[in-house]
C-alpha positions in Angstrom: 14.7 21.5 37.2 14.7 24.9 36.2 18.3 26.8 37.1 16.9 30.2 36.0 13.5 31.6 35.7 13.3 33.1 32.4 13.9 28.6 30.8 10.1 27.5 31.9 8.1 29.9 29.0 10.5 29.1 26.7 10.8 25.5 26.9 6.3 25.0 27.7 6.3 27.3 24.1 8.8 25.5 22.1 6.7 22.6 23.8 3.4 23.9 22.3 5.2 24.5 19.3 5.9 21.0 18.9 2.5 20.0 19.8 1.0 22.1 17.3 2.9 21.4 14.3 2.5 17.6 14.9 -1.1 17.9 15.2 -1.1 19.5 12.0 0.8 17.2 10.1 -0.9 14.5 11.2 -4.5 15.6 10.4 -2.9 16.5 6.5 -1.7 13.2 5.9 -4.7 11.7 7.5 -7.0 13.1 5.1 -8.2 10.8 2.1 -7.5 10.7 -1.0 -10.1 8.7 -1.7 -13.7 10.1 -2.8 -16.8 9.4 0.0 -18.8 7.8 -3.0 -16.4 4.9 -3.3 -15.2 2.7 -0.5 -11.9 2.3 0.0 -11.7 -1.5 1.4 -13.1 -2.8 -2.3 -12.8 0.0 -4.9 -15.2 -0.3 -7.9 -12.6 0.4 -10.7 -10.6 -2.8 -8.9 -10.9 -6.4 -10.8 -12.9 -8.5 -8.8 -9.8 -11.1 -8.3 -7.9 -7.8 -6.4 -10.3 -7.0 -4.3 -7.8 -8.2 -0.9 -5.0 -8.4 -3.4 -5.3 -12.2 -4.1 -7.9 -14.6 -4.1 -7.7 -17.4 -1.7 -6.6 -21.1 -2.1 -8.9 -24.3 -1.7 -8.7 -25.3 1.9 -7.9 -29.3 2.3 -9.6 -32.3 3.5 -9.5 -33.3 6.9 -8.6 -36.5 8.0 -9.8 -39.4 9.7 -10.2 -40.1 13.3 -8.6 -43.3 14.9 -10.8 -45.7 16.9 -10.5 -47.0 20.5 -7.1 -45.0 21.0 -5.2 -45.3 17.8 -3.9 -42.7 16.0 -5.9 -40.8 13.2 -5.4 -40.7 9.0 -3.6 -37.4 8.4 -5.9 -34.9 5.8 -4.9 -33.8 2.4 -3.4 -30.3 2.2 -4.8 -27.4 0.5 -4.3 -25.9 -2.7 -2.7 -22.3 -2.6 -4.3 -19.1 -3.7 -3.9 -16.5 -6.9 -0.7 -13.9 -6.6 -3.0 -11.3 -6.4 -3.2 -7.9 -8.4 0.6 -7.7 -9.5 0.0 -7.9 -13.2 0.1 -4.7 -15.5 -3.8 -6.2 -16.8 -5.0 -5.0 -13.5 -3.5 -1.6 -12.8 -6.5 0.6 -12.8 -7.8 3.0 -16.0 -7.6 6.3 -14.6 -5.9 9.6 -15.1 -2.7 10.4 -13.8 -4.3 13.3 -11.9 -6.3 10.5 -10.3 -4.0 8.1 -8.9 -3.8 7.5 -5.8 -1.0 6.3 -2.8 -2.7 3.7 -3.0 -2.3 3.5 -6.9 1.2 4.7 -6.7 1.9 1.8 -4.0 0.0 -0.8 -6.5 2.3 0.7 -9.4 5.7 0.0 -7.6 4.6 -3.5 -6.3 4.0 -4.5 -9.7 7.2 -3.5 -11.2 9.2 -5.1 -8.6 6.9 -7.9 -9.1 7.8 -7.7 -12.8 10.2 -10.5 -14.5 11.6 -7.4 -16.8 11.2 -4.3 -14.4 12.5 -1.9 -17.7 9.4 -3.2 -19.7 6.8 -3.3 -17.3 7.9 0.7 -16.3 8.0 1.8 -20.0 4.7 0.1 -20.5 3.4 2.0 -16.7 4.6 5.3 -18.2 3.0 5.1 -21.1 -0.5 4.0 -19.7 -0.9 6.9 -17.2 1.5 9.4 -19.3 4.1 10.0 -16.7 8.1 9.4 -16.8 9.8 6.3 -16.0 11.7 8.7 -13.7 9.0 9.3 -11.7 8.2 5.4 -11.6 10.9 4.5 -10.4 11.2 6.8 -7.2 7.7 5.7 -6.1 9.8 2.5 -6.2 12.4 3.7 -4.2 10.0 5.6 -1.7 8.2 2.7 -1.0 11.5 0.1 -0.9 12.6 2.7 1.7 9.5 2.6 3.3 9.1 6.6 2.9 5.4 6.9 3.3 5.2 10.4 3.9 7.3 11.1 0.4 5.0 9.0 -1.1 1.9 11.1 0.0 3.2 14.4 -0.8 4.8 13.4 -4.0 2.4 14.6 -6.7 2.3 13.6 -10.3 4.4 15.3 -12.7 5.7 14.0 -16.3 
């Protein structure tokens, strides 16, 4: 595998080198950014409604059975559920210093959600005191899916 002897250290350190730095990077953006006090499946500071983003629909009736072989009534369908937390009313009242990914995730959803994206940003900004700038590239980070951008992006006006 090896032509020449001198190829095995360097390659098994580059290896270890590799192994280390991913380990590393993985336990800092594993880390929480959420406080132990406060679980992070049902915040307290979320609307009861979010809690799940959306509340669920009212499940239909069934329908009746058929006798001696015949074919049953079909049931009635359901009604759906609530859109969930995309409305600026239920963005949470915290500092910006406080928010979250999560926040920051909630924040972009919303403003794509939005039927005038401009309005519901300006309003954003002005609630938690940051640019519209910086709005809008949580947006993009999480159109493009960039989750580790997201993480490491802190909060600057």
């Amino acid at each position: 595998m090896f032509t020449k002897s001198w190829q095995r250290p360097i390659i098994l350190a580059t290896a270890s080198l590799a192994l280390v730095t991913g380990t590393a990077c993985a336990a800092q953006a594993s880390q929480s950014h959420t406080p132990t006090s406060i679980s992070a499946s049902a915040p307290a500071d979320q609307p009861e409604h979010c809690v799940g983003f959306g509340a669920g629909g009212k499940g239909g009736e069934g329908g009746k059975g058929g006798r001696g072989g015949e074919p049953g009534q079909p049931g009635e369908p359901g009604q759906p559920g609530g859109v969930g937390c995309f409305k600026f009313e239920d963005l949470p009242d915290k500092s910006k210093a406080d928010l979250t990914v999560v926040d920051k995730v909630r924040i972009a959803i919303i403003v794509l959600a939005a039927d005038d994206e401009d309005e519901t940003t300006k309003k954003i900004a002005d609630k938690y005191k940051i640019s519209e700038k910086q709005i809008d590239t949580w947006k993009k980070y999480y159109v493009d899916g960039d989750w580790f951008a997201l993480m490491a992006d802190d909060v600057r006006s």
